[in-house]
N, C-alpha and C positions, 0 to 999 in steps of 0.2 A: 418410486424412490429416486430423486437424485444423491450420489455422491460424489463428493468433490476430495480430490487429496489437494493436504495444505503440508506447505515446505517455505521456505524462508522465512524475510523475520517479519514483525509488525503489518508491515504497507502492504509485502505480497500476499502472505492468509487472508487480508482486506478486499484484496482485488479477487480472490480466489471466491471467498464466502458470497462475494456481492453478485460475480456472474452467476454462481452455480442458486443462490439463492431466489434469482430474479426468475430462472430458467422454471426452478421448484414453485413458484408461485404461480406461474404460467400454466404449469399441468397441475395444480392443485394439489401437491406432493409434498410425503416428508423430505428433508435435506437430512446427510446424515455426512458426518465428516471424519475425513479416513486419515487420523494422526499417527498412524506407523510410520512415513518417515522422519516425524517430529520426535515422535518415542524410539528411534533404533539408532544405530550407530551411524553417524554424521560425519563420519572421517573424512577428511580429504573437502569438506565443508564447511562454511562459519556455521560454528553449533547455535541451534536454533531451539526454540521451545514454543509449545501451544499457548499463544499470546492472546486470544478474542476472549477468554476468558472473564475480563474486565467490560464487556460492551454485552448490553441487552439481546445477543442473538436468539435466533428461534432456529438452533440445530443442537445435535445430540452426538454424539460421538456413535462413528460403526466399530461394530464386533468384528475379531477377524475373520469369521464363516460370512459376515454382509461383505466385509471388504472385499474376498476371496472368489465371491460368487458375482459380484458387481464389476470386477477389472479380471476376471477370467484366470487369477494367480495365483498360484499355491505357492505353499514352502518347499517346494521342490517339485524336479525335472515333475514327476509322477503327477503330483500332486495340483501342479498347472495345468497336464492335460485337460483329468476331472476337472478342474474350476471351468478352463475354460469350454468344453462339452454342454457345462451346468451352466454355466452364464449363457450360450446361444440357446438351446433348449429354456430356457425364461423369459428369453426376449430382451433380456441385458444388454446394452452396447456400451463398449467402451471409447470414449472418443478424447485423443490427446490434440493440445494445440499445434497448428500445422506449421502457422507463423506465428511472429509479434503481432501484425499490425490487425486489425477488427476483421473477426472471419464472422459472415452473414449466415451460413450455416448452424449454426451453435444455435442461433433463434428458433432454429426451425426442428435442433433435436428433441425426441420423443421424452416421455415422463420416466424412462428406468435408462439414467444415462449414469457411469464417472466418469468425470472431468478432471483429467490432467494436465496442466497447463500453469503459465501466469495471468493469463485474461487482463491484460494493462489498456485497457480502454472504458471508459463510460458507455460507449456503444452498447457494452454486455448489459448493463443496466439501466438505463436512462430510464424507459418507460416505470421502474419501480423504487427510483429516485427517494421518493418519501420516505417508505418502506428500509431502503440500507440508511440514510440518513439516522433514520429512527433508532434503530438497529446499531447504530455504532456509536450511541448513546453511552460515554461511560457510568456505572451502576454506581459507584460510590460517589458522596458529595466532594466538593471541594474542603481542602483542609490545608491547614497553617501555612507557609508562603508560597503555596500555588493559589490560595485564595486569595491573599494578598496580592501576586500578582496578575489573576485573575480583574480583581477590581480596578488594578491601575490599567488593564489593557481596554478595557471597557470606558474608562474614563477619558483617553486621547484617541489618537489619529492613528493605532497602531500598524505597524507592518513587520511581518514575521519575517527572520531571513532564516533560511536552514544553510548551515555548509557538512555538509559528511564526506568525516574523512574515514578517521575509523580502519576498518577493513578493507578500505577503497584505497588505501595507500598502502597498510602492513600487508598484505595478503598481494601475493607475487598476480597469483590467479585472476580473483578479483579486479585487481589494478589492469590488469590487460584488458579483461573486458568492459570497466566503465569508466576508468581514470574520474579525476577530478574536477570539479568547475574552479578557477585558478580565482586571484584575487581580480584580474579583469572583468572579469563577469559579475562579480555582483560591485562593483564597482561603475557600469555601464547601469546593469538594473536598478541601483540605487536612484543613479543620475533619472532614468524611465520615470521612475516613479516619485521621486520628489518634484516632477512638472508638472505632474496631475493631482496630487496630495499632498497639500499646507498642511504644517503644524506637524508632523510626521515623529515619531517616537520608532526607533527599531527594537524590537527584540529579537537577538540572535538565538538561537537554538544550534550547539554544536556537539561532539562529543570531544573536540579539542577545540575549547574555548579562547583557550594562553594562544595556541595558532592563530584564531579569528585577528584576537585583541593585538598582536603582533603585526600582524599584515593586511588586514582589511584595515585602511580608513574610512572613516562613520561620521562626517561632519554633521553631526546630527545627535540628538538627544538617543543613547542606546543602552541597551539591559543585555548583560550578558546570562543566559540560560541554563545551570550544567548541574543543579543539583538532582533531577529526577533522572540517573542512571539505571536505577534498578526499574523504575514504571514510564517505560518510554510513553504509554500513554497519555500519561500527564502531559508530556511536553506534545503531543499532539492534539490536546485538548484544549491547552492554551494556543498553539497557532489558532487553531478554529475560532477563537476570542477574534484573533487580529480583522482587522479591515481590508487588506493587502497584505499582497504573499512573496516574495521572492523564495523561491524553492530551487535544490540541489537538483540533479538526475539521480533523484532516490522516490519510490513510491509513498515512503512514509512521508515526506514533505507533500508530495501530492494529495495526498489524505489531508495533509493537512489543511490545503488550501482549496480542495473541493469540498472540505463541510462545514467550512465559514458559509453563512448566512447572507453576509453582506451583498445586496442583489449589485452593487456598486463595485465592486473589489476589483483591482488591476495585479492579475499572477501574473508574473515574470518566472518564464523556464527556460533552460539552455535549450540549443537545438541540438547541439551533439548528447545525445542520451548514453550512447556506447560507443565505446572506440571504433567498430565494425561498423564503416558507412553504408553497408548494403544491408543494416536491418530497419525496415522500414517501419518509423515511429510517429507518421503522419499521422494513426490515429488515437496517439498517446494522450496528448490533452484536447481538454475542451477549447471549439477554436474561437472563442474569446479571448483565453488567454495568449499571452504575446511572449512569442520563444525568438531567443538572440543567440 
């Protein structure tokens, strides 16, 4: 058995499900996913919920005795001992991510692993590509003006831009470790990619759109995006429509423009991912795409 614990919102569960599932594929194993810290108190956190819910996966939620016995942890001092005793005696390993950037090891862990971590690279999965693509498939059809917009994204030269602000601005915490992509940057990206692609239609994707429409200029034909709050999904599902990507330093935009289809597509990603210059996010994106 692999399990993988899932924590933050949308994009990270994504990256989480994708490595640990590619890993389960490898040894022929179930994946089983350990949503206790989605289900317990998130204080001092952006509260977060079990979000894959909406996508075709092939994983099951663990019991607390799987959890307990697989990351060696009890509900107490006592009770940790035993788990962890019972998880070496099984042959259990627990292995959490050491850094950000793509650790070659993880490839090489055995079939009874959990995985804690964010796993922010395609490295974890590349070889089982199809498979997460497949996989992240949302289960319901399109319906009333995400279809609508669905058909018009299909119909032109589209290109998604995400800006997240959000928590990246209100949240003291947050804001230190990833600040914002300003209006220069997608302002530069825009310019990138209207040289390479005529005819161009933007759809914004924001959670403060009035901010976008206030200080981004768009000399360009543009759709502003803001009614799917409660199913972030959706607005990840219409990126995926788009043709090109300009995306935030948020993983949900990365999602977004790694499962557009288009074999042709020019993503545009910041290079500063985190405020912390010494964490190294060289193997954050695919390196076709072109980071400013």
């Amino acid at each position: 058995m692999i399990m993988v614990k899932l924590m933050g919102g949308l994009g990270n569960q994504m990256f989480q499900y994708a490595a640990a599932r590619c890993l389960a594929l490898r040894h022929n194993t179930p994946l089983k996913l350990d949503l206790s810290f989605l289900e317990g108190d998130q204080t001092g956190n952006t509260p977060r919920r079990f979000a894959l819910d909406c996508f075709a996966i092939s994983a099951a939620k663990a019991s607390p005795l799987e959890t307990a016995l697989m990351s060696g942890r009890g509900g107490s001092r006592c009770g940790s001992i035993v788990c962890s005793v019972l998880q070496k005696l099984l042959g259990n390993v627990m292995y959490h991510e050491r850094f950000f950037q793509f650790d070659p090891e993880v490839l090489r862990l055995p079939g009874k692993v959990y995985l804690e971590g964010y796993w922010q690279s395609e490295h974890y999965f590349a070889e089982c590509a199809g498979t997460i693509r497949q996989e992240f498939t949302v289960q319901q059809p399109l319906r009333g003006r995400n279809r609508e917009l669905a058909d018009e994204i299909r119909s032109v030269n589209a290109v998604s831009v995400h800006v997240r602000r959000g928590d990246y601005v209100r949240d003291a915490t947050t804001n230190a470790a990833h600040g914002v992509c300003g209006a220069e940057y997608y302002t530069k990206a825009i310019e990138i990619v209207t040289q390479y692609a005529n005819d161009t239609v933007f759809f914004v994707f924001s959670d403060e759109p009035e901010w976008v429409a206030e200080h981004l200029k768009v000399d360009f034909p543009v759709r502003y995006i803001s009614h799917n709050g409660d199913t972030p999904h959706e607005d990840l599902r219409l990126m995926s429509l788009c043709r090109h990507h300009i995306i935030a330093n948020s993983s949900f935009s990365w999602w977004g423009a790694w499962l557009s289809d288009n074999p042709d597509k020019i993503v545009i990603a910041p290079k500063r991912w985190f405020n912390d210059p010494s964490i190294n996010t060289s193997d954050l994106t695919p390196t076709v795409w072109q980071r400013i």
